[in-house]
N, C-alpha and C positions, 0 to 999 in steps of 0.2 A: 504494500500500500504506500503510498507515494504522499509526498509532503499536506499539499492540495486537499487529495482526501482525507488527509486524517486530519487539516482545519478546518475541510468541511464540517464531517462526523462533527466535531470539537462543538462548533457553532450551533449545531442541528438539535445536541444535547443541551447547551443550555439555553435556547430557543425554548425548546418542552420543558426545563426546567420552571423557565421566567414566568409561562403560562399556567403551569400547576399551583407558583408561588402564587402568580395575583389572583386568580380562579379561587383561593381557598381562603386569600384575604377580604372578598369582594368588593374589589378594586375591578376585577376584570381590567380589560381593552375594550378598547372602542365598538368591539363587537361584541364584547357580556354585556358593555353597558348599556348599550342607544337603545333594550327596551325600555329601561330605568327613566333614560331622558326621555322616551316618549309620553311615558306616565308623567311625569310631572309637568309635559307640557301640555298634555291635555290638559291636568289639573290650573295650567296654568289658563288655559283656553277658559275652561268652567268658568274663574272665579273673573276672570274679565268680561265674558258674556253679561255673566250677572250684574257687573258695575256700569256696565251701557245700557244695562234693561233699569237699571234705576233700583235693582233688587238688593239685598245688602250682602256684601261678602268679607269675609274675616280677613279683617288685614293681616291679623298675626300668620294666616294660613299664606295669603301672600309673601311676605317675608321666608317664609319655610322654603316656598316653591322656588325664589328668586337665588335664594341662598344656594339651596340644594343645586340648581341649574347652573349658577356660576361657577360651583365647586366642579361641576362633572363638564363644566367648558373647559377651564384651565386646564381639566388633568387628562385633557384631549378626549375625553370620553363620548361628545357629541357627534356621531357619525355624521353626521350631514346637514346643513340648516336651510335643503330647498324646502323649497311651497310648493302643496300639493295641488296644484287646478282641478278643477271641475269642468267633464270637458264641454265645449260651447252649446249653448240651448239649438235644440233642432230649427231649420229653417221655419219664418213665419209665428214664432214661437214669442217674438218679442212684441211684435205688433198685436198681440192677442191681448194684453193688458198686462195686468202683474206678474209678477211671476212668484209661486208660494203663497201666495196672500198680503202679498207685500204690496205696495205702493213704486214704482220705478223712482229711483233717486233722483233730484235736482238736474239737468245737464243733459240727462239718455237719451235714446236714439227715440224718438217718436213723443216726447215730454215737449211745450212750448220751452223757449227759454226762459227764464226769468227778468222781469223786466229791469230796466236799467237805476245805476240808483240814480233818486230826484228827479226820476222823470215821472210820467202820467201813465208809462205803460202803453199808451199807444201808440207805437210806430207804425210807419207804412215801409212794408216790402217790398224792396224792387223788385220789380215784374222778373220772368224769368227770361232767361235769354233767350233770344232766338235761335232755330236751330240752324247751322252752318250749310249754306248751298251748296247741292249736290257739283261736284266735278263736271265741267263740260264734255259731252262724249268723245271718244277720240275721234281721230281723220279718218276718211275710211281708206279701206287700202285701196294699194295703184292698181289694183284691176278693174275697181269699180270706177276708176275716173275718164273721163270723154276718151274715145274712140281707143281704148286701151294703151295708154300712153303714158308710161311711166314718170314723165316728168309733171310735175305741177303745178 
């Protein structure tokens, strides 16, 4: 066995070492941990839904959650911080009215705007454009011209 392999081997052992050790401290890596950090950001989700509904949610619990999160940011433990989309509403879907039972936000696609501030609200809209005049047809070709004659 040759130099190489035997710092492979060397490495490979205390690789499984390193993982047994944190596995057994619950410490984990980044991948025992991120279901831990998903839990807590749901919990984190919860206790924020609730404070935009006007509902009342325990700060102390907030503190918990924010604490707990930071600790398991630093110690690299957050596997990943995308956002997860919701994929686009089906065609036509928007124009039907709400969507959930909701009211469409300020701004959306099919909403007036909001009028301007200090004014009265009613503006007038410029007309829409006119539509751009078709192309003139082309030449027609040298066969259809007087007595077949190619020049024009």
């Amino acid at each position: 066995m040759g130099f190489l392999d035997k710092a492979k081997a060397a490495a490979n052992d205390l690789a499984a070492k390193a993982d047994t050790a944190l596995g057994s401290s619950g410490l984990g890596g980044p991948k025992a941990s991120g279901g831990d950090a998903d839990k807590y950001f749901r919990d984190l989700g919860v206790l924020s839904y609730l404070e935009a509904n006007g509902r009342p949610a325990d700060p102390e619990e907030r503190r918990r959650v924010m604490t707990t999160l930071q600790d398991l940011d630093n110690r690299g433990a957050i596997p990943s911080f995308t956002l997860h989309t919701s994929p686009p509403p089906p065609p036509g879907s928007a124009a039907a009215g709400s969507q959930g039972g909701f009211p469409p936000p300020p701004g959306a696609a099919g909403s007036p705007p909001p009028p301007p501030p200090g004014g009265t609200g009613t503006q007038q809209q410029p007309p829409p454009a006119a539509p751009a005049a078709p192309p003139p047809p082309p030449p027609p070709p040298s066969w259809m011209t007087k007595d077949g004659d190619d020049r024009a």
